[in-house]
Structure formats: C-alpha cells, structure tokens
C-alpha positions in Angstrom: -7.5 -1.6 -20.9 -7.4 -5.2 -22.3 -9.4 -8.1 -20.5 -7.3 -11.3 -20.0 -8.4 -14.7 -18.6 -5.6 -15.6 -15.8 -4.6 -18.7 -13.8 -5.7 -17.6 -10.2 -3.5 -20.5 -7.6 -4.6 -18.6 -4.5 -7.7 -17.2 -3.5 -8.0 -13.4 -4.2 -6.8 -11.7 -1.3 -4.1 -9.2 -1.3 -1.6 -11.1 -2.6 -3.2 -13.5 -4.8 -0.8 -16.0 -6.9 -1.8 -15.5 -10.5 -0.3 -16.2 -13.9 -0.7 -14.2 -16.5 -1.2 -15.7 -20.7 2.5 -16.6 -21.9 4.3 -15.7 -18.3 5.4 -19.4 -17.8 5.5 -18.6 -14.2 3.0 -17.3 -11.7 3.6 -14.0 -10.2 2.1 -12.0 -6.6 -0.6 -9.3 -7.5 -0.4 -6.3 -4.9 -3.0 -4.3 -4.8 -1.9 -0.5 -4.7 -2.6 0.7 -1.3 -0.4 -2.1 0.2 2.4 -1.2 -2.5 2.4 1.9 -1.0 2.7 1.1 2.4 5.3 -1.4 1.5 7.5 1.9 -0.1 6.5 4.1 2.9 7.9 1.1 5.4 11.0 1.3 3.0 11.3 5.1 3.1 10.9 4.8 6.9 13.6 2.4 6.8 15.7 4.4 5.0 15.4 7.5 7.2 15.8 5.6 10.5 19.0 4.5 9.0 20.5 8.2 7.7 19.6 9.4 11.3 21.4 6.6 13.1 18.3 5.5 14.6 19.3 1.3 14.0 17.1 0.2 16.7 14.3 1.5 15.3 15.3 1.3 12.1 16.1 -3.2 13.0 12.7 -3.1 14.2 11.0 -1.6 10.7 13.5 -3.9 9.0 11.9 -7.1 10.9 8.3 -6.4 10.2 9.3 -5.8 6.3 11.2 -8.9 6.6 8.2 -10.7 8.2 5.9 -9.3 5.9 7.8 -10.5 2.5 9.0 -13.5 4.2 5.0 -14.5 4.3 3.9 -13.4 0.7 6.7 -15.3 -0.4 5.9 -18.7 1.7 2.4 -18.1 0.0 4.0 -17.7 -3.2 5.7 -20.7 -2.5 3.1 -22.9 -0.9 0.8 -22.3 -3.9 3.2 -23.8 -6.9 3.9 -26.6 -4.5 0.2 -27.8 -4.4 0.2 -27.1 -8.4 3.5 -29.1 -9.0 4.9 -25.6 -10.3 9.0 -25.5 -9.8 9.8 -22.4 -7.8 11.7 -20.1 -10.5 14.2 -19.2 -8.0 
C-alpha cells in the first residue's frame, strides 16, 4: 500500500470526485460493495434479456440508467464549480 495526498471535489460519499497526483483529470471513487451491486444489476440485466423477459429487463435497464445518469451529473457538477473542462 502507498499513501497519496488527493484532490477531493466532492464530499466523501460513495461516489466522491477525486483526482489522483499526475491524473490531469478527476475521476469517481466507488466503494466496493456498490461495484458489486452495480455488476449484479448488470448480470440481472443480462439474464432478463437471454430469457426474453424485456419488460423486466427495461425496467433494471432504467434504474441502472438512473443510477449512472446521477453519478455522472455529480461528476459533472463538481468540475463545473472547479472550472475543470469535462474530458468527454
């Protein structure tokens, strides 16, 4: 393990806006446990869709969408209010 000082834009939180030294960007940290729900919700997904299920399988797709769609707006909101340009 290496200690590091990092830029922290957000507060902590599960999906805190850091930069890391030398990253010239600021990335999202995830913590593990909601990693992992993230690739069950995807799994899920994918299963719905091999068994034809696309209702079911719309609905997981909205709440993932929903879900990324507001750690993104995050993401984006915090290099706004530090003059960052979005690197996308």
């Amino acid at each position: 393990m290496e200690r590091i000082e990092a830029e922290l834009f957000t507060d902590g939180g599960n999906d805190a806006v850091v930069r890391l030294p030398g990253r010239r960007f600021p990335g999202v940290l995830i913590q593990g446990d909601t990693l992992s729900a993230l690739q069950s919700e995807v799994a899920e997904l994918v299963d719905l869709c091999a068994a034809g299920d696309l209702e079911e399988a719309r609905f997981v797709a909205d709440l993932l969408h929903a879900d990324l769609g507001s750690k993104l707006q995050r993401y984006n909101d915090a290099l706004e209010a530090h003059g960052i340009p979005r690197p996308f």
